[in-house]
C-alpha positions as CSV (number, residue, x, y, z in Angstrom):
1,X,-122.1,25.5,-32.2
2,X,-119.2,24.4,-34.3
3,X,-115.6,25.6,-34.0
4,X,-114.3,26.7,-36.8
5,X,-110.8,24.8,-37.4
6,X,-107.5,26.6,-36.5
7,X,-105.5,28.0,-38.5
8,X,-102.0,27.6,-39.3
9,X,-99.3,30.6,-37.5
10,X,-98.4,33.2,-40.2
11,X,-95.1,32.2,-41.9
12,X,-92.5,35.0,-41.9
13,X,-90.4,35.9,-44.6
14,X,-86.2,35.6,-44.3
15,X,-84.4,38.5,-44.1
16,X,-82.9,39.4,-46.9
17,X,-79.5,38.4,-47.3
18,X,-79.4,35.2,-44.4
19,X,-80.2,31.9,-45.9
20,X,-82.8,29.7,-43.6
21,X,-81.1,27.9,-40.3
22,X,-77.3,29.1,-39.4
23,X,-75.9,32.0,-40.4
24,X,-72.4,30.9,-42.8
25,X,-69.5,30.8,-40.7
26,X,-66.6,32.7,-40.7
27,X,-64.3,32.3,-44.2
28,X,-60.9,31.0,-42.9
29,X,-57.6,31.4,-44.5
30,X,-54.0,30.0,-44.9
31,X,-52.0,30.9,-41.8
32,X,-49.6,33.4,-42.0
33,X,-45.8,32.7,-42.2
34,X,-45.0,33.3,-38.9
35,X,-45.9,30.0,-37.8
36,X,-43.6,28.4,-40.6
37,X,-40.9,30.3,-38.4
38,X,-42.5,28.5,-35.3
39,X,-42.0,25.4,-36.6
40,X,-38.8,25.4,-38.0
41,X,-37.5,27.1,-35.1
42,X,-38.8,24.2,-32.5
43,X,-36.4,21.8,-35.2
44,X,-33.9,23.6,-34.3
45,X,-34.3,23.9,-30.8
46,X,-34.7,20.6,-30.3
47,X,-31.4,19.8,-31.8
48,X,-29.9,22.3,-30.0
49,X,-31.1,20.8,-27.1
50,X,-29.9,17.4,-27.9
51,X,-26.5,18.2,-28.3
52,X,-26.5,19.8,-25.4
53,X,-28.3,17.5,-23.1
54,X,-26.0,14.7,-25.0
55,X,-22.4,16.9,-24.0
56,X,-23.7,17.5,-20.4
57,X,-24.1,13.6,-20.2
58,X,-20.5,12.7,-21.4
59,X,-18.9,16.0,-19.3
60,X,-17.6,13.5,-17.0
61,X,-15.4,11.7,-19.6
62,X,-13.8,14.4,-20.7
63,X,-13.2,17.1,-17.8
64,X,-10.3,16.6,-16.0
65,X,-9.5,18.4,-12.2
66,X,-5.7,16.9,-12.2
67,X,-3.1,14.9,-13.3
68,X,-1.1,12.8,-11.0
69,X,2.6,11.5,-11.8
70,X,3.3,7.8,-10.3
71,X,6.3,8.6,-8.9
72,X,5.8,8.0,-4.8
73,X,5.9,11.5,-4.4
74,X,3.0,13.9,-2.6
75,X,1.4,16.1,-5.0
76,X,-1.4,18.8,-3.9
77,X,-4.2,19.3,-6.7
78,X,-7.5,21.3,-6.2
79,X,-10.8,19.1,-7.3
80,X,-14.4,21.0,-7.5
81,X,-16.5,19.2,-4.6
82,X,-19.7,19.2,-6.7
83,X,-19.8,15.2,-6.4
84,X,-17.6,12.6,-6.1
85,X,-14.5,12.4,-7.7
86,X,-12.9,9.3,-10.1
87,X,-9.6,8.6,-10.3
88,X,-8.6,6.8,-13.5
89,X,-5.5,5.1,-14.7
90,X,-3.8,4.1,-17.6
91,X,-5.1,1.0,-19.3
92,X,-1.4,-0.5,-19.3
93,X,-1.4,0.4,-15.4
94,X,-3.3,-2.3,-13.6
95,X,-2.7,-0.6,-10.1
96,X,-1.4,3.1,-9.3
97,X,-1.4,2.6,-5.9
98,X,-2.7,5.8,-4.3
99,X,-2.9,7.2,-1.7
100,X,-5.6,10.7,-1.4
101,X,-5.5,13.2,1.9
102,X,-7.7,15.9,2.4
103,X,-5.5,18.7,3.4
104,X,-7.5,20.5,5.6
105,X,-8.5,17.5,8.0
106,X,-5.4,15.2,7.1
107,X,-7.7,12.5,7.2
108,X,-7.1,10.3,4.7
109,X,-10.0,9.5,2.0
110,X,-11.3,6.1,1.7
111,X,-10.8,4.9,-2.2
112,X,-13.6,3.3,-3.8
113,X,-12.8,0.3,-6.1
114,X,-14.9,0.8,-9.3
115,X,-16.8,-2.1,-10.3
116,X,-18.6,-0.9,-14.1
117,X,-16.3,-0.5,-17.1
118,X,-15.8,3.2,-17.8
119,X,-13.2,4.2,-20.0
120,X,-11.9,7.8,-21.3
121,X,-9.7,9.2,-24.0
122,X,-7.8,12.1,-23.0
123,X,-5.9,12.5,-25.5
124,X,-2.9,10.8,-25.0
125,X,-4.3,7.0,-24.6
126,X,-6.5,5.4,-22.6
127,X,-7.7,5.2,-19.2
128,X,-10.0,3.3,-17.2
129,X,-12.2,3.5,-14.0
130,X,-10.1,2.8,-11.0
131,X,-11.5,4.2,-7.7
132,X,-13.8,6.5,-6.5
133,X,-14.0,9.0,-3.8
134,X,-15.2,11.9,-1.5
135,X,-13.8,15.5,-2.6
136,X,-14.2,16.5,0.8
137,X,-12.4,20.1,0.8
138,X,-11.5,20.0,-2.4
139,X,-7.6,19.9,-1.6
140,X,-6.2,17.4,-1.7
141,X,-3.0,15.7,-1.4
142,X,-2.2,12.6,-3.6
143,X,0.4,10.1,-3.9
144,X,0.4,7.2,-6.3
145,X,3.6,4.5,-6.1
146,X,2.7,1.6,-8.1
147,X,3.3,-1.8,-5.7
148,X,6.2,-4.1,-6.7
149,X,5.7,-5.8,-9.1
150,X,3.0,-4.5,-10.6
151,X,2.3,-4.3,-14.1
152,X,2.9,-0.9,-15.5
153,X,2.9,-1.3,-19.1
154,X,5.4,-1.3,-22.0
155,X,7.8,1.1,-22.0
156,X,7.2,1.5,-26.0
157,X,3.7,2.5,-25.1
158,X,3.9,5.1,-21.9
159,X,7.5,6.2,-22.7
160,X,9.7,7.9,-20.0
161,X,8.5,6.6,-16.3
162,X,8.4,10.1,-15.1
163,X,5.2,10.5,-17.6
164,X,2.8,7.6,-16.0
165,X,-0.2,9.0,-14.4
166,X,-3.8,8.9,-13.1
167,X,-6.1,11.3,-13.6
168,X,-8.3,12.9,-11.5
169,X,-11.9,14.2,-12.9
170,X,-15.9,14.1,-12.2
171,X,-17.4,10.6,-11.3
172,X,-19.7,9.3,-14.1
173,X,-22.7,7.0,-12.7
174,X,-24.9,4.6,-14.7
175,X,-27.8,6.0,-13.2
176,X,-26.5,9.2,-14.5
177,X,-25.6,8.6,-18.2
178,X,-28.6,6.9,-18.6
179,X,-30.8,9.6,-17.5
180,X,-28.8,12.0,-19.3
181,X,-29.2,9.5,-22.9
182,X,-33.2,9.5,-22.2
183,X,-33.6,13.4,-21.3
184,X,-31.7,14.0,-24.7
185,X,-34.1,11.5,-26.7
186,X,-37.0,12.9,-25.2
187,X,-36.1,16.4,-25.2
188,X,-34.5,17.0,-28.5
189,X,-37.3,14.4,-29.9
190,X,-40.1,15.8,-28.6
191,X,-39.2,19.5,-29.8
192,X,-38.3,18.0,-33.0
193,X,-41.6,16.4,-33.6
194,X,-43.8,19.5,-32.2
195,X,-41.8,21.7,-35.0
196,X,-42.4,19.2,-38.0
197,X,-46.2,18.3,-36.8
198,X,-46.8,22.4,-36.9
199,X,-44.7,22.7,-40.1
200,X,-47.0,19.8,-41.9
201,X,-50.3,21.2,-40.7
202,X,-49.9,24.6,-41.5
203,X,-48.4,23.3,-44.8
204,X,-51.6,21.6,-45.4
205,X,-53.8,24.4,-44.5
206,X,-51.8,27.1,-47.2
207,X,-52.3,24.4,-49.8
208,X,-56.0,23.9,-49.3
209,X,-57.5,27.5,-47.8
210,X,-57.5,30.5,-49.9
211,X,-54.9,33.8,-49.5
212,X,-56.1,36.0,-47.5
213,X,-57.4,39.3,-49.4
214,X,-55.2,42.5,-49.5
215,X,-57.0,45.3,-47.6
């Protein structure tokens, strides 16, 4: 007895409106404006950021605690006792020699000879780097009586004698500025580049998708 052969499964029709295999996906469109704002405001965060990360770096240069005639005598200043402290003299000073006393111990602080170049603008010339120290309480009594002999300056160029001073201020560190010069590269940069990368691609995408309809 022969078999008849088998026949092929019933073919079914396609629902009407689906194409055969995958339904179509989803139409996308341009994105909306918003993230324009997004991008534009990461620029300008990032530069925000930079030039503050780049003013924190340099705060040491330019905040001062006190000033400090050379005139032998004892002078009490307050200094913050966040870090150490720098004391800097005039570049036509080549030693102020002080003398620094914590008032509250009467210990005398141990002055730190300086060994990188730093130099600072205040203003009213010049100074460099001399010594660092301890804060310790923060008050402080300080005497500077330049050594016989020593060289300090023209008198053309730090006028009356009563005017010569050191000042006292924040101690910058290599280590520090550094940091402080990379953390403001990558910062600010990074932010910067985020905001233009979503500012070309979304440009990109409203110049080749279509507007989305009105409902």
């Amino acid at each position: 007895m022969t078999t008849p052969p088998s026949q092929p499964p019933p073919s079914y029709p396609v629902p009407s409106g689906y194409p055969p295999g995958q339904p179509p996906r989803p139409q996308k469109y341009r994105p909306s404006w918003v993230w324009f704002l997004v991008g534009a405001g990461l620029i300008v965060v990032g530069g925000v950021a930079a030039v503050g990360l780049f003013i924190w770096t340099l705060a040491a240069f330019f905040t001062t605690d006190a000033r400090v005639p050379i005139d032998g005598r004892p002078h009490t200043v307050t200094v913050d006792t966040d870090g150490d402290r720098m004391l800097w003299r005039s570049d036509d000073v080549f030693d102020p020699g002080c003398r620094v006393v914590d008032t509250a111990t009467g210990e005398e602080i141990r002055l730190r000879p300086v060994t990188s170049q730093f130099t600072r603008d205040t203003g009213d010339g010049d100074f460099v780097a001399a010594y660092r120290f301890a804060p310790g309480s923060g008050e402080l009594e300080v005497t500077c009586n330049a050594t016989p002999g020593a060289n300090l300056g023209s008198e053309d160029r730090l006028g009356d004698p009563d005017d010569r001073q050191v000042v006292i201020g924040p101690a910058p560190t290599v280590g520090g500025f550094v940091g402080g010069l990379i953390a403001t590269v990558a910062v600010g940069g990074l932010l910067g580049l985020l905001g233009l990368a979503t500012l070309i691609v979304n440009g990109v995408l409203w110049a080749t998708r279509p507007a989305r309809p009105k409902s």
